[in-house]
C-alpha positions, 0 to 999 in steps of 0.5 A: 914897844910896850915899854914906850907906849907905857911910857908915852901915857905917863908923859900925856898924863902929866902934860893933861896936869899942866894944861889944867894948871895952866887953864886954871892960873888963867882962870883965877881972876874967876874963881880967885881962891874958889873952885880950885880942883873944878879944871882937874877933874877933867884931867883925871876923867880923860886920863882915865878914859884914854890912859889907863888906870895908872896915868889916871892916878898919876894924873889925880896926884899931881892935880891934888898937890898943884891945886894944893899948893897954887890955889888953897889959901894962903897960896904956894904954902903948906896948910893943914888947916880942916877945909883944905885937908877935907877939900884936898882928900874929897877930890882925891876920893871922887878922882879915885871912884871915877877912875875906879868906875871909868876904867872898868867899864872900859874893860867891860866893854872890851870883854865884851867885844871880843866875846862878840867876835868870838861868838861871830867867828864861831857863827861864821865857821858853824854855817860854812860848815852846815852850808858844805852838809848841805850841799853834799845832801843835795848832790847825793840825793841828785846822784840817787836820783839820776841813778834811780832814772837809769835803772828804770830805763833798763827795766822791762817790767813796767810795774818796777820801771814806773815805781823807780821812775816815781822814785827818782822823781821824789829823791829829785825833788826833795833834793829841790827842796833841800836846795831851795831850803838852804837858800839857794836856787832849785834845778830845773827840770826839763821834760823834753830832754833825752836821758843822760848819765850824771857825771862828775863836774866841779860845778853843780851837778843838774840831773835831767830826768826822761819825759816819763820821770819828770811826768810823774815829778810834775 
């Protein structure tokens, strides 16, 4: 597949040249035996862009050689005389530098991209994993909380009942702030609901404190 996909290249690049050749035959009562590598410099910049570097060279030489031949003065004949020589070795120079420059911004931009998916991905898998930190912290918290509030309801002391109470009622609402932090919504807490045990579920767990904790959480 690789082998005719490079293949195909090479075949377009040199029908580029004979569309230019072609364009440029027809624009001879124009230019006459001027402008003869003006057509084939677009040839050499597209193969460039959409070849690769090797068809682009390809496509450079076979513009040189038929622009040589069909359009120098005298034409279809070899001449060595300055102003070809020069004329012919200038578009090839220039043709050279424009592949050279084309190419490998292309490749820059291609480096580019996959380092900036590279970098996405790593950024993606990173706050999957801090989401998942966060909401272990705030489940834990919720857990300590809850068993914060039962321990202060199986108190007689009311010293130590009201301190735990308070307890829970803090390590409830940091894991608020924890959860809001993290952009997602807070629990509610409902003063009027009777005590319950927190059980494990697959959804969120909401732990609902006794009327006296969630007193002191307001």
């Amino acid at each position: 597949m690789a082998a005719d996909q490079e293949r195909l290249r090479y075949v377009s690049a040199v029908s580029l040249v004979a569309t230019g050749l072609v364009l440029r035959f027809l624009l001879t009562p124009v230019f006459g035996t001027t402008q003869i590598y003006t057509v084939f410099y677009p040839v050499v910049l597209l193969s460039a862009y959409a070849l690769g570097p090797r068809p682009a060279m390809l496509a450079t030489g076979l513009s040189a050689a038929l622009a040589y031949w069909c359009f120098a003065p005298p034409v279809f004949e070899w001449k060595l005389t300055w102003a070809n020589v020069v004329g012919v070795a200038l578009f090839v120079a220039t043709s050279a530098i424009a592949i050279y420059l084309i190419t490998g911004l292309i490749r820059a931009l291609e480096a580019l991209a996959l380092r900036q998916a590279a970098a996405e991905a790593r950024a993606r898998d990173e706050a999957e994993r801090l989401q998942d930190l966060s909401s272990q912290v705030t489940d834990h918290l919720r857990q300590v909380s809850g068993l914060l509030a039962i321990q202060a309801e199986g108190q007689r002391d009311p010293a130590l009942a009201a301190a735990l109470e308070r307890a829970s009622a803090h390590s409830l609402r940091i894991a608020n702030l924890h959860h809001d932090f993290a952009g997602r919504v807070g629990v509610v807490i409902d003063p009027e609901a009777a005590p319950v045990s927190p059980a494990p579920s697959s959804a969120e767990p909401a732990l609902i404190l006794p009327p006296a904790a969630a007193a002191v959480a307001r």
